[in-house]
C-alpha positions as CSV (number, residue, x, y, z in Angstrom):
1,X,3.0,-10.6,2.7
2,X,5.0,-8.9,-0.1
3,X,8.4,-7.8,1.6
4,X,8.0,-3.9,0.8
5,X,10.9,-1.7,0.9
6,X,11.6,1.8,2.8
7,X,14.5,4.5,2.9
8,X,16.3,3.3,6.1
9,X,16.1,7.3,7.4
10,X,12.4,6.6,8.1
11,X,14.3,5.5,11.5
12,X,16.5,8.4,12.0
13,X,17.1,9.3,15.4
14,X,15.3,5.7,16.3
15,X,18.9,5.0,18.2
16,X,19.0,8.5,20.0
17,X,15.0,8.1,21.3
18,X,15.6,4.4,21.8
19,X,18.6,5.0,24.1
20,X,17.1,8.2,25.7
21,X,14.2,5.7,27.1
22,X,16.8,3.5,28.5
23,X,16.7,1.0,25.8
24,X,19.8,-0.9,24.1
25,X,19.2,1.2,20.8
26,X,21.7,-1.5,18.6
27,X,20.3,-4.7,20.5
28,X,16.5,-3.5,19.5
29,X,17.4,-2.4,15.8
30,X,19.4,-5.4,15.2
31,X,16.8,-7.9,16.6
32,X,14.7,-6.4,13.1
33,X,17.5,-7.1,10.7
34,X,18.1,-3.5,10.8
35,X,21.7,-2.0,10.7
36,X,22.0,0.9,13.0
37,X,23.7,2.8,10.4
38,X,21.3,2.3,7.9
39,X,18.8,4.8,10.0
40,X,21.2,7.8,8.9
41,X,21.6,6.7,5.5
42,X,19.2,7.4,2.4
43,X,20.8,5.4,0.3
44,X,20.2,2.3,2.5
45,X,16.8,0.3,2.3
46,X,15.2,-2.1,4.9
47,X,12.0,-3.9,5.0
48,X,9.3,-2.2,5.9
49,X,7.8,-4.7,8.1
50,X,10.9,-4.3,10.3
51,X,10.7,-0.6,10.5
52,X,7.6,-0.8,12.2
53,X,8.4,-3.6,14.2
54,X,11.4,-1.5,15.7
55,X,9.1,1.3,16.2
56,X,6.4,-1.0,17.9
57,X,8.9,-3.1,19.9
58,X,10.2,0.4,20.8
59,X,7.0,1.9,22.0
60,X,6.2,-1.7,23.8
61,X,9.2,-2.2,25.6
62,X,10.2,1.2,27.0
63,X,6.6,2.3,28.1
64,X,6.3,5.0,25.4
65,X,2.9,4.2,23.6
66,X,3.5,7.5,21.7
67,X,7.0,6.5,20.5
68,X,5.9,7.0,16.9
69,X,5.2,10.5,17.3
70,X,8.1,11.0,19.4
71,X,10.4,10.1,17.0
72,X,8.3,12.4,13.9
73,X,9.2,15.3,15.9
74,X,13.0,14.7,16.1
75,X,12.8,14.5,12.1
76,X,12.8,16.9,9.4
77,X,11.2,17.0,6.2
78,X,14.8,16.5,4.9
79,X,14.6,12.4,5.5
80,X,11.9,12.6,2.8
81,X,14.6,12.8,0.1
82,X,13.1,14.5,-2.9
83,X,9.6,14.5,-1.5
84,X,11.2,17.4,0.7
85,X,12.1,18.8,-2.1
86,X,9.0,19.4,-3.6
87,X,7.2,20.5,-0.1
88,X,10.1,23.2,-0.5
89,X,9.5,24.0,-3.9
90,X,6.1,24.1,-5.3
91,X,4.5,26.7,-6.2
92,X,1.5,26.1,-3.6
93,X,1.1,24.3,-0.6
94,X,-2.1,22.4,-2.8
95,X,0.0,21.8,-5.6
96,X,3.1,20.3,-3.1
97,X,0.3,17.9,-1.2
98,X,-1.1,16.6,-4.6
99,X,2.3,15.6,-5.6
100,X,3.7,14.4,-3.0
101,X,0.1,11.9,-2.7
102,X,0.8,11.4,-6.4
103,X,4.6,10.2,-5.8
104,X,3.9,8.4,-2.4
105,X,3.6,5.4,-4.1
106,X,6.5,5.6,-5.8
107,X,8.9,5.4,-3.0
108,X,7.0,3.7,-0.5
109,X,4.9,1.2,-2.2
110,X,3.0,0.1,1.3
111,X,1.8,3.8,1.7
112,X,-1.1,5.4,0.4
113,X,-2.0,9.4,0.5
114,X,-4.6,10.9,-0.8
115,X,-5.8,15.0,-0.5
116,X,-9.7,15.5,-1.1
117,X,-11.2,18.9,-1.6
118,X,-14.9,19.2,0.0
119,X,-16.8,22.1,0.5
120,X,-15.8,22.9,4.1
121,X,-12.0,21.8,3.9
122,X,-9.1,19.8,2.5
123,X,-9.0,16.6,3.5
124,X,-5.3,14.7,4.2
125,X,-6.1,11.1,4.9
126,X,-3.0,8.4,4.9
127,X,-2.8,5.0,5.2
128,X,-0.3,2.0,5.1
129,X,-0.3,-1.8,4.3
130,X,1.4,-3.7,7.2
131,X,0.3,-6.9,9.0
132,X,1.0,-6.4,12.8
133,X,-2.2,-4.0,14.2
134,X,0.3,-2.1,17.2
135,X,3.3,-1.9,14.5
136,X,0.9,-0.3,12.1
137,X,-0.7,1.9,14.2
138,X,2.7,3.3,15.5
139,X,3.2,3.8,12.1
140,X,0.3,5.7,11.0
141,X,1.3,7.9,14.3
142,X,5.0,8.5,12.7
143,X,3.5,9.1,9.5
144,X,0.7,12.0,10.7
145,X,3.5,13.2,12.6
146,X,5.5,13.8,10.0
147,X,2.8,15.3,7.7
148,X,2.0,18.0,10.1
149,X,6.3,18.8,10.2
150,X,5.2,19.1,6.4
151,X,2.5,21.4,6.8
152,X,3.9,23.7,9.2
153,X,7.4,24.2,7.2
154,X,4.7,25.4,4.5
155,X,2.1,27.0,6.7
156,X,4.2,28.4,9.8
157,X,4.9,26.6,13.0
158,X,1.8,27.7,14.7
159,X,-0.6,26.1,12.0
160,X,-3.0,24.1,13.5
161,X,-5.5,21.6,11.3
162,X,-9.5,22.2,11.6
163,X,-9.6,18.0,12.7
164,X,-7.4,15.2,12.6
165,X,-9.0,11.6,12.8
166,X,-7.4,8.3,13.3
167,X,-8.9,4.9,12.2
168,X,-7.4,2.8,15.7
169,X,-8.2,3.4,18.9
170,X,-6.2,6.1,21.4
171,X,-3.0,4.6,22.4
172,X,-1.2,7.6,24.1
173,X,-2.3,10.2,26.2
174,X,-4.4,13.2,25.3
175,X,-1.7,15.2,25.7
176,X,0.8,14.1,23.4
177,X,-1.5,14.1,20.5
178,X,-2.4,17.7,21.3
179,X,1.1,18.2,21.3
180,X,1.8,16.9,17.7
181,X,-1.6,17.9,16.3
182,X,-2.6,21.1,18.2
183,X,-5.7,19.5,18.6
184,X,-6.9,16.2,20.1
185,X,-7.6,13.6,17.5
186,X,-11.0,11.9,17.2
187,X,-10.7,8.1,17.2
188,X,-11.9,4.9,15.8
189,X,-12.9,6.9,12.9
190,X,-13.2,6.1,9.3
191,X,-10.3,7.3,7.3
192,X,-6.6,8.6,8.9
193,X,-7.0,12.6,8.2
194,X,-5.9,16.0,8.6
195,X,-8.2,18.3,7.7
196,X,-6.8,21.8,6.2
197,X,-8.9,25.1,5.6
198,X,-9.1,25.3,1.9
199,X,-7.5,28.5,1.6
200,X,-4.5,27.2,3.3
201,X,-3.9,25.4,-0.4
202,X,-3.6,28.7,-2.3
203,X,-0.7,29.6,-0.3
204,X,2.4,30.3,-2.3
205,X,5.8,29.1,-1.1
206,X,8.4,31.4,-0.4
207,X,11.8,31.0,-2.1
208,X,10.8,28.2,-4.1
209,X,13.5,27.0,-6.5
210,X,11.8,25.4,-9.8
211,X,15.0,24.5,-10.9
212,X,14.9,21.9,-8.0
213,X,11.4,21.3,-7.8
214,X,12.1,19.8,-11.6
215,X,14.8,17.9,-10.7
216,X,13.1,16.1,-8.0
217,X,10.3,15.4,-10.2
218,X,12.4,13.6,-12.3
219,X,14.1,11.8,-10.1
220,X,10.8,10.1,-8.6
221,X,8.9,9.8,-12.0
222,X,11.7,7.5,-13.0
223,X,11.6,5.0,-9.6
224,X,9.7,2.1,-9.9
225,X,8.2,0.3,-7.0
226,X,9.8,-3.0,-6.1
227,X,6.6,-4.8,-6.4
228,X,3.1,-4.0,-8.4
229,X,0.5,-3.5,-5.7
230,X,-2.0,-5.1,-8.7
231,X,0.7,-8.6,-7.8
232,X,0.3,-8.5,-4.2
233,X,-3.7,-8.0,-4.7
234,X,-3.6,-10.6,-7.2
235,X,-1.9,-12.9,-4.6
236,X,-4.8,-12.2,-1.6
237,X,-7.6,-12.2,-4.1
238,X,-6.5,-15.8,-4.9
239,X,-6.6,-17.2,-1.6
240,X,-9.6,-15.6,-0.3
241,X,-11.5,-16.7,-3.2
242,X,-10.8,-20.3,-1.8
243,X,-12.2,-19.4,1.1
244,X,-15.1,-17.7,-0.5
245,X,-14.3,-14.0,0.9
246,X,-12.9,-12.4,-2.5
247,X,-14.7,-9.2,-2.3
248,X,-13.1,-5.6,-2.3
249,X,-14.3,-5.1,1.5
250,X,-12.5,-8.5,2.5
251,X,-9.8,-7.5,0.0
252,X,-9.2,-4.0,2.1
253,X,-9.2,-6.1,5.5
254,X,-6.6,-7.9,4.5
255,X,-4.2,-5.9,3.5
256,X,-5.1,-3.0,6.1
257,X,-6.1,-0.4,3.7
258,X,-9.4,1.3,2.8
259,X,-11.2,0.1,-0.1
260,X,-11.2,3.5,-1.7
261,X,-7.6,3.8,-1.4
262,X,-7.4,-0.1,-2.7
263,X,-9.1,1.2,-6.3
264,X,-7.1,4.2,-6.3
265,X,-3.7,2.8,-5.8
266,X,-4.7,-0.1,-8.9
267,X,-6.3,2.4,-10.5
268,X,-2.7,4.0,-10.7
269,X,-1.4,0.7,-12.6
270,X,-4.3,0.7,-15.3
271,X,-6.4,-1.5,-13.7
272,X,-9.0,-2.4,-11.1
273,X,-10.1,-4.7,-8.2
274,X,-13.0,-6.5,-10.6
275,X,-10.5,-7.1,-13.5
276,X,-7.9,-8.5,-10.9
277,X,-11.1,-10.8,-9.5
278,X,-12.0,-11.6,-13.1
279,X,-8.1,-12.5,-14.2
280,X,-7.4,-15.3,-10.8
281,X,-10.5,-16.7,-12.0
282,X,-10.0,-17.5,-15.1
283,X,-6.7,-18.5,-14.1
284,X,-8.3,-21.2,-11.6
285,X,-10.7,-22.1,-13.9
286,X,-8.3,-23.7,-16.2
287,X,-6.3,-25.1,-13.6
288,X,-9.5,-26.8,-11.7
289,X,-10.6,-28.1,-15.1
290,X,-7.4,-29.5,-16.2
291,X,-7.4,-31.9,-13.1
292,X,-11.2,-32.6,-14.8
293,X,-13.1,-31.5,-11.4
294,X,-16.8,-31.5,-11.9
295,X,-18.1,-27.7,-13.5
296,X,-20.5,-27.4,-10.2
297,X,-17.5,-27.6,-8.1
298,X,-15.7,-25.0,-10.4
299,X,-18.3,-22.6,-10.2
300,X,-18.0,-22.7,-6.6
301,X,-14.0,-21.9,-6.2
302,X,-14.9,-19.1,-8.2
303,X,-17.1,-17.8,-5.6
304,X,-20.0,-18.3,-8.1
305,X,-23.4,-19.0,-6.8
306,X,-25.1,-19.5,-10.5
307,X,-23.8,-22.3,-12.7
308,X,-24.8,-20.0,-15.1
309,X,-22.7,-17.2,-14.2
310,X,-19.6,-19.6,-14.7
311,X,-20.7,-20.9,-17.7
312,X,-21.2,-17.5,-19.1
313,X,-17.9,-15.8,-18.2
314,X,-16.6,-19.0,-19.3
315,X,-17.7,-18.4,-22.6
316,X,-16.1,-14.9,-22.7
317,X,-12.3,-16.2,-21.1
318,X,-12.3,-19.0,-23.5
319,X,-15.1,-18.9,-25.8
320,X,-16.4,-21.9,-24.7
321,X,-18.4,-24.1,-22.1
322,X,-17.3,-24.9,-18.9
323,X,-17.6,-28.9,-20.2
324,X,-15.9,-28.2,-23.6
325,X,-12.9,-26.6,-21.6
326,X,-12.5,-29.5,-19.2
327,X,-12.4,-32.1,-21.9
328,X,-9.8,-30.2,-24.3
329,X,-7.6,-29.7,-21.6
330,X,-8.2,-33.3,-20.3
331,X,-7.8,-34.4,-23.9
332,X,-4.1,-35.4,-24.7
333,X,-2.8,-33.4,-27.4
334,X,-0.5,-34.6,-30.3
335,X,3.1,-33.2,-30.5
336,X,2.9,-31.3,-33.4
337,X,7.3,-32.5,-33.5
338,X,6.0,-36.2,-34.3
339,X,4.1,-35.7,-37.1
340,X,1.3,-37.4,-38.3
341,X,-0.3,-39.7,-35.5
342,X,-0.8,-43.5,-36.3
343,X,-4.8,-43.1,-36.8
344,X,-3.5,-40.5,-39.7
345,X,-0.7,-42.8,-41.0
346,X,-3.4,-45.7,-41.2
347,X,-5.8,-43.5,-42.8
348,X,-3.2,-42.3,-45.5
349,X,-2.5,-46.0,-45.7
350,X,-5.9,-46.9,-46.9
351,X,-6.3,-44.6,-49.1
């Protein structure tokens, strides 16, 4: 899995919580590759994959399956850096949530956000690429958590959402999610949400500074993710075609998100799930044909079940047969460095 990168102050006040519950806050972070003083600095990134392993260890180890929320309530919208900013500065509350689901890609590159107007409400949903099922869960917990810190700074501290739904199964008690939410969740549902009255979108932000809001903007329209998300696609696509699974569904699976989200977030880098599918085969179709392996077999890597399919987009990759390909690329060609070949020198020869 692509080694993802996040602020380290996604874990602030991980040590406090950690030692609170009796744990060895230092022992726990460090056994993640995670520096305990990198939780209290922005400036400082660690690997995703080991922020949620401290958070899941955490929640494992000291008995505290709601450790992700926990530690959301301790923080402030301040660890979010410049996406603070903008919760603090938009003109709306609708216009802060669309950017900041705009931007979240931008400086989280595993996270996806997305806000969805429907007839009855706005819809919040969040979700986040990581490998470990308990680590990932306490993740999407945090990151709820933290969204509805976000809405209340804008909405007041009493604001409480029309739903929330989470995709896993219940892992704490009732209670603490009634404390976080206001409401208890429904689970094993299709999407991570938070579900806003639609009026709450037109509300204006006090003391909003545009001069900041700008700034931020900047700032995160100029920060490029460490990794394409259309790479690390491109890199499951390829091996679940060998295994004939390369589908968008099987796509989603594997890297934990939801196939709408999956489109969306390529969608963001000018392209799309089929044209990744289309590009790793044509890819593997020269490579299986240079070794000269037999056009039927070809046809089946690609996850073709017509001959005639392969032949086809064969034609439009390289504009021409599957046979034709195989044989050029099995054909050895001259050096165009050693000038004429010895048939050609013979042939000049005789004439």
């Amino acid at each position: 899995m692509t080694a993802f990168l996040i602020r380290g102050t996604v874990l602030f006040e991980a040590d406090d919580l950690i030692a609170e519950l009796g744990g060895d806050p230092r022992t726990l972070l460090r056994s993640h590759h995670v520096d305990p003083a990198a939780t209290r600095d922005f400036e400082c990134f660690i690997h995703y994959e080991d922020a949620a392993a401290v958070i899941g260890d955490a929640a494992r180890q000291l008995q505290c399956p709601d450790f992700g929320m926990r530690l959301a309530r301790r923080q402030s919208i301040g660890i979010l850096g410049p996406v603070g900013v903008i919760l603090r500065n938009a003109e709306t509350v609708g216009d802060a949530i669309d950017s900041v689901c705009g931007f979240l890609h931008n400086i989280v590159l595993a996270d996806a956000a997305e806000l969805v107007r429907t007839s009855q409400a706005a819809v919040y949903s969040y979700d986040t690429l990581l490998r470990n099922e308990y680590d990932r869960h306490q993740m999407v917990e945090k990151s709820m958590a933290v969204a509805m810190n976000a809405f209340r700074v804008m909405l007041g501290a009493d604001f409480v959402p029309l739903r929330v739904t989470f995709q896993h199964r219940r892992m704490a008690s009732l209670r603490c999610y009634r404390e976080v939410f206001g409401r208890v969740p429904e689970f094993e549902a299709e999407i991570n949400s938070v579900h806003l009255p639609l009026y709450a979108l037109d509300r204006p932000i006090q003391d909003r500074d545009p001069a900041a809001l700008a700034l931020a903007e900047n700032y995160l329209t100029r920060i490029r993710p460490d990794m394409a998300f259309a790479e690390h696609v491109r890199e499951v696509t390829r091996r679940l075609l060998i295994i004939d699974h390369a589908s968008l569904v099987e796509l989603s699976k594997a890297v934990s998100l939801h196939p709408r989200v999956v489109q969306r977030r390529l969608a963001q880098e000018g392209t799309t799930f089929e044209r990744v599918l289309d590009d790793v085969r044509r890819a593997l179709a020269w490579e299986l044909s240079a070794t000269g392996a037999p056009v039927a077999k070809v046809a089946r890597a690609l996850g073709y079940s017509e001959q005639s399919s392969y032949t086809r987009a064969c034609r439009r990759w390289f504009g021409e047969s599957p046979r034709q390909l195989r044989t050029r690329l099995r054909t050895p060609q001259p050096d165009p460095q050693d000038g004429p070949g010895e048939q050609e020198l013979g042939g000049a020869e005789a004439h």
